[in-house]
C-alpha positions, 0 to 999 in steps of 0.5 A: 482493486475492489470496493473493499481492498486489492490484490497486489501482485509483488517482483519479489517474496517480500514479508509483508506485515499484518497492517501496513499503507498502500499508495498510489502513484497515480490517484495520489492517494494512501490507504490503510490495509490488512493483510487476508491472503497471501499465495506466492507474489500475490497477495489480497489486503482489505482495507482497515481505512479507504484510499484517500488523497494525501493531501488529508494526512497530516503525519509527515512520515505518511506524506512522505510516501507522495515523494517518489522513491527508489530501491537499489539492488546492492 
């Protein structure tokens, strides 16, 4: 984490989009981001918009993130 974007290290190749929200858990807060790089799991994004506690957003889709969530393996 940096005072421009992150680094994001991914458990998996996953297709990321060229914009897309990043949340985190602990701090609570949500970040929009553009991708720059991407090298096998790793990837930098720079943010577009800087993180911010969810509790700013007024899109029920982005509070939605503060809600734990789970993915299965089918």
């Amino acid at each position: 984490m940096s005072k421009g974007g992150l680094r994001l290290v991914l458990n998996r190749q996953t297709d990321l989009p060229e914009e897309f929200y990043v949340y985190d858990v602990g701090a609570k807060t949500l970040a929009q981001v553009q991708l720059r790089w991407r090298n096998g799991l790793a990837a930098g994004v720079a943010y577009l918009v800087p993180p911010a506690h969810i509790r700013h957003f007024s899109s029920s889709g982005l509070r939605k993130l503060a809600q734990r969530l789970y993915e299965l393996d089918g």
